[in-house]
C-alpha positions as CSV (number, residue, x, y, z in Angstrom):
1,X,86.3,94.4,141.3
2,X,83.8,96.3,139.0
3,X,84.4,98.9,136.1
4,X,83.5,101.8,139.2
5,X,85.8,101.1,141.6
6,X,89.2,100.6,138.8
7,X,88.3,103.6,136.9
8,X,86.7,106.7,139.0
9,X,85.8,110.2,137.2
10,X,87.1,113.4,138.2
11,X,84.6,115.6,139.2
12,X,83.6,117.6,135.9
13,X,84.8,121.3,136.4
14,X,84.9,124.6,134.1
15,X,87.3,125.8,132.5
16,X,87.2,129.2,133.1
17,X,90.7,130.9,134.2
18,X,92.2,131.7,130.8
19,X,96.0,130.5,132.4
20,X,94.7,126.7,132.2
21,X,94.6,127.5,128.5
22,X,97.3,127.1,125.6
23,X,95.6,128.0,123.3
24,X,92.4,130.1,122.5
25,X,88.9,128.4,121.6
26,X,85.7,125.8,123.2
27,X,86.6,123.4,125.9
28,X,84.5,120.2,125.4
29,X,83.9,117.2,127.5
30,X,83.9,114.3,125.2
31,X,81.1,112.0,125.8
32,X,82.3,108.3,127.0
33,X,81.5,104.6,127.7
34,X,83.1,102.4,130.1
35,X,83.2,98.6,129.5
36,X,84.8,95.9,131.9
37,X,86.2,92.5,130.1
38,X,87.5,90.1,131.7
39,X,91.2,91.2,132.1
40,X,90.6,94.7,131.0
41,X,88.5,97.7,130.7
42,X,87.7,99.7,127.9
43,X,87.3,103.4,127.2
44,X,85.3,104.5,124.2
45,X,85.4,108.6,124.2
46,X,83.4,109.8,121.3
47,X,86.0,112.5,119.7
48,X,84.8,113.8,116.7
49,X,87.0,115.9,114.4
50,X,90.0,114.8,116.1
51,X,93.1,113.3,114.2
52,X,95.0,110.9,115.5
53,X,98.2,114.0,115.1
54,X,95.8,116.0,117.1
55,X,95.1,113.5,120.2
56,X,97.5,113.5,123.2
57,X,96.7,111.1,126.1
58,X,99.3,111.3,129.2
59,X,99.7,109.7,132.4
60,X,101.0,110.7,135.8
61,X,100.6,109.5,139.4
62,X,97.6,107.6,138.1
63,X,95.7,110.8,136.5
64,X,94.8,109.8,132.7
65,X,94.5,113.3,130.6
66,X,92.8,112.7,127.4
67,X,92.6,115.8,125.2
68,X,92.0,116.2,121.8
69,X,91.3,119.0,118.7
70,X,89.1,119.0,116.7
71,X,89.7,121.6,114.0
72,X,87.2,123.0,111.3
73,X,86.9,120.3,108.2
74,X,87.1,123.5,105.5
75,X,90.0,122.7,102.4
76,X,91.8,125.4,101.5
77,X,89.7,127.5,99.3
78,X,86.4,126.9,100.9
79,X,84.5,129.1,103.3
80,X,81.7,128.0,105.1
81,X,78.5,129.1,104.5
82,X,77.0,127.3,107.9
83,X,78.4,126.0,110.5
84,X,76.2,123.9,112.8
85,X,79.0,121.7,114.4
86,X,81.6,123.3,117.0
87,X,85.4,122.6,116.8
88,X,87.6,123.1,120.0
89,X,89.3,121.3,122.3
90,X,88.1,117.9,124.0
91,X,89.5,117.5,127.7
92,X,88.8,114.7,130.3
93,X,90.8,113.0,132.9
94,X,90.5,109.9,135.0
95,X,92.4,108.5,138.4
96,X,93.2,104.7,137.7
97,X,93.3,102.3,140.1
98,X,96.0,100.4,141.4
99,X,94.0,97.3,139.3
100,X,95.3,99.1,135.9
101,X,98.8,97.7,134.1
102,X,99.5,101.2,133.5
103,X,102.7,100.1,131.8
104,X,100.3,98.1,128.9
105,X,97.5,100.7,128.0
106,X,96.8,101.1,124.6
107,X,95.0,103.0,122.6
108,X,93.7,103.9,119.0
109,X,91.6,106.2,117.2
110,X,88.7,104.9,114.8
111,X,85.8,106.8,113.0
112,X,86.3,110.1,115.8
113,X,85.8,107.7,118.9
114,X,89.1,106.9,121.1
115,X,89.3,103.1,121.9
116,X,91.7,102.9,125.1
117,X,92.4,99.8,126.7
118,X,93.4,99.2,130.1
119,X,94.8,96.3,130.8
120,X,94.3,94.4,134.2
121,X,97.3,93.4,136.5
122,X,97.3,90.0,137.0
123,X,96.3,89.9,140.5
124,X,93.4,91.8,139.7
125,X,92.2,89.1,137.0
126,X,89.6,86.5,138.3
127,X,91.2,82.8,138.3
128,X,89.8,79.3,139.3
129,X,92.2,78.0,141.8
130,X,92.2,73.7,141.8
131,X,91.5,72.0,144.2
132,X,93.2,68.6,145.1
133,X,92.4,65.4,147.2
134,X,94.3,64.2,150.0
């Protein structure tokens, strides 16, 4: 079982009707990496700007929603002068497969990127089976 067929994409999509937004600003879709371990797989979403108050991950029926906001790094008392980097919203969801422990996922934020882990069930984990003589 490969890192493709546990964790599949959704088709990317637009958001576009203003009713599948809260609130008012960019949409982004944050940039990731996929790894497969052993007995897990790991999601690295690059998320910059995003607090760790600011991040909400939920799952339901399999669907992993990852979004995230970023908001302008100004202090009180500062106006900017340029602005070359965009804050808004990052949004991205996943289907897991039946292969994921959804009930031991973790995840952590470090230096803007999203580290989640997704455990394997144990069937799902390879295992040397012994063999004994007769």
């Amino acid at each position: 079982m490969s890192a493709k067929d546990s964790l599949v994409a959704k088709e990317k999509q637009e958001v576009s009707a203003q009713a599948e937004q809260t609130k008012p600003g960019r949409v982004f879709t944050p940039e990731v990496d996929i790894y497969e371990k052993e007995h897990e797989i790991v999601l690295l979403a690059d998320m910059p700007g995003v607090s760790a108050e600011g991040l909400s991950i939920h799952l339901e029926d399999s669907v992993l929603t990852i979004t995230g906001d970023a908001e302008h790094p100004e202090n009180p008392g500062e106006t900017a002068v340029l602005r070359e980097y965009d804050t808004g919203r990052f949004y991205r969801q996943f289907t897991l497969a039946d292969t994921i422990d959804q009930a031991r996922i973790q995840a952590r934020l470090k230096n803007g990127v999203m580290i989640l882990t997704l455990p394997k069930m144990e069937k799902a984990q390879p295992r040397k089976i012994a063999v004994t003589a007769e």
